[in-house]
N, C-alpha and C positions, 0 to 999 in steps of 0.2 A: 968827548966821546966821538969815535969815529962811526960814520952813518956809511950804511954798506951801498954800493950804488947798482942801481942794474941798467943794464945796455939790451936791446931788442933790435935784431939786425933784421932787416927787412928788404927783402930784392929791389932793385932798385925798378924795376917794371910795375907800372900801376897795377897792370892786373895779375901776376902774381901777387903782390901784397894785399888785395883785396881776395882772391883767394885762399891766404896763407891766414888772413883773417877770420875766414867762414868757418875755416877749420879746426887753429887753435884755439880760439877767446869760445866756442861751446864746449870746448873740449874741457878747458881751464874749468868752467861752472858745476863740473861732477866733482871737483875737489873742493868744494864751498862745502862746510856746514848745513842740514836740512834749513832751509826756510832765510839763508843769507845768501842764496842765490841773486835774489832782484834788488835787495837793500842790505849795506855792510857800513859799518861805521867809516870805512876808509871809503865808501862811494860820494858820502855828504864831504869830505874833507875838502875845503877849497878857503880861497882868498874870500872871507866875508865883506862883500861891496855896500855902503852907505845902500840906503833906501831896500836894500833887497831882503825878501824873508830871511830868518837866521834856517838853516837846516842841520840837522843832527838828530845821530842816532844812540842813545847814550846806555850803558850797560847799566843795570841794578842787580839786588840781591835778588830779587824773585828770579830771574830770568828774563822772561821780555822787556826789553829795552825801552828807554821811553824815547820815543818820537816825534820831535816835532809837529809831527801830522796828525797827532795825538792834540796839540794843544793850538790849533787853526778853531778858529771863533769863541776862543775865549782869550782876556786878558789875561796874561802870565807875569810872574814873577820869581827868575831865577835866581836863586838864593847858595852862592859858589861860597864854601865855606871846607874844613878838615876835621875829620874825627881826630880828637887831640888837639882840638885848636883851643887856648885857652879862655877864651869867652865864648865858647859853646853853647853853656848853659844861658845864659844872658842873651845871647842871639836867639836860643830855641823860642825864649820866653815872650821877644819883642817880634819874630815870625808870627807866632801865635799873637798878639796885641793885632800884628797888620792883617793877618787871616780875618778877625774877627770885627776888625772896623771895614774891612771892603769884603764882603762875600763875594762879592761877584768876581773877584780875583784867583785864579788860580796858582799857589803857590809850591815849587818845586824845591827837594833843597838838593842841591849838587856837590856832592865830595869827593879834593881833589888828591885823596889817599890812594897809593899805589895798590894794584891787587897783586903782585909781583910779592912774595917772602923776602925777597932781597934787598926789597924799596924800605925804605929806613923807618918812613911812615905808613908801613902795609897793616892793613885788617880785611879779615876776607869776611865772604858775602854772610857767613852763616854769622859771625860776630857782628856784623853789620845790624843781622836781621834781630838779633837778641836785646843790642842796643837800641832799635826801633823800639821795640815791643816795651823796652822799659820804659823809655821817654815817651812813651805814649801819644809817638810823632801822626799827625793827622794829614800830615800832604803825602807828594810824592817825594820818594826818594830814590836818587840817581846816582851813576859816576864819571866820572872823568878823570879817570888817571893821570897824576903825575900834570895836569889841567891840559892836557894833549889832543882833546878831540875837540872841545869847546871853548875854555877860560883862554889858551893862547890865544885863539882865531879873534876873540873877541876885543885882541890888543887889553884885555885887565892883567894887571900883578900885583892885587893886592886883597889878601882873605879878612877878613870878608867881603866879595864885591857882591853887588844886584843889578838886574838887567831886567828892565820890563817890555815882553813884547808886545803887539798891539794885537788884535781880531786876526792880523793877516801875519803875524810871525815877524814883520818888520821890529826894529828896535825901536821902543817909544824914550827910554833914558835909561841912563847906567849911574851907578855909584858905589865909588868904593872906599873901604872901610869904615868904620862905624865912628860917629860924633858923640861923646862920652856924654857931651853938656844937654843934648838932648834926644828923643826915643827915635826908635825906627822909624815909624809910622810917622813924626814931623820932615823927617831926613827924603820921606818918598812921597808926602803926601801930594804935592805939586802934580809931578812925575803921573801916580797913579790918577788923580783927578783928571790930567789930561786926556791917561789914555781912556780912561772909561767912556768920559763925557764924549770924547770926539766918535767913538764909536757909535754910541748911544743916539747921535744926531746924526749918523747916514743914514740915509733911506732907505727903505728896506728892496731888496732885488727883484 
């Protein structure tokens, strides 16, 4: 696939280009969407650095996106998974096993189906939301197209992976795809143990 590229000419005088800045880039934010003015999925988009929070702004069926900023002081657990993946049902079941042995964990589940007709694995938001209702999913549910805003950055390529953040959005472990021989909840218990516990023992501010 050819990626289209764009060039931005810019005088070469410092203070015209800081001028030509004051003018254009407010100009550009009346062509934003209501309310994606100050946060847009392509403003979080960056090189994810070892030790740095994860940031992301990820589209769902309701509408408001979830947020990373959303899930700052609680333990998460990103759960990157396909509607039409075929262990769906068996994943839904072992989420729910880990939901229910850590409460204190918040678990998201992130699917990386196209919202695009074209995308060979597209379901759109209102099929999405019908499927919820039926599976009688209890967390949050998220997207990531095509795994382009999230699952790439996160260097994973493989469904199902998991990613646990810590209090501060940092990564506390990853792990991908599922060990047949044993449950979810053995596969991350380490993982999650850590991250609870070490939260559990900071001091409080």
């Amino acid at each position: 696939m050819i990626r289209p590229r764009f060039t931005l000419l810019l005088p070469k005088r410092p203070l015209a280009c800081l001028l030509l800045a004051l003018v254009v880039i407010p100009g550009l934010a009346a062509f934003l969407p209501s309310g994606a003015q100050e946060k847009s999925p392509m403003v979080v988009q960056k090189v994810q650095k070892q030790g740095d929070p994860v940031e992301f702004l990820l589209p769902t069926p309701d509408g408001p996106p979830l947020d990373a900023e959303q899930l700052r002081g609680k333990v998460s657990l990103l759960c990157f998974a396909a509607y039409g993946f075929p262990l769906i049902r068996p994943l839904l079941r072992q989420m729910q096993e880990v939901s229910s042995s850590y409460p204190q964990v918040t678990l998201c589940l992130v699917l990386t189906n196209g919202t695009q007709p074209r995308d060979r694995d597209f379901i759109s938001d209102a099929d999405l939301k019908t499927w919820r209702e039926q599976q009688h999913l209890p967390y949050r549910l998220a997207r990531d197209p095509r795994g382009s805003l999230l699952f790439r950055r996160l260097n994973l390529s493989v469904i199902p992976s998991f990613v646990i953040l810590r209090k501060d959005g940092t990564v506390a472990g990853t792990r991908e795809g599922l060990d047949p021989t044993t449950s979810l909840v053995e596969q991350l218990r380490a993982d999650l143990i850590r991250a609870v516990q070490a939260d559990d023992s900071r001091p409080p501010d």
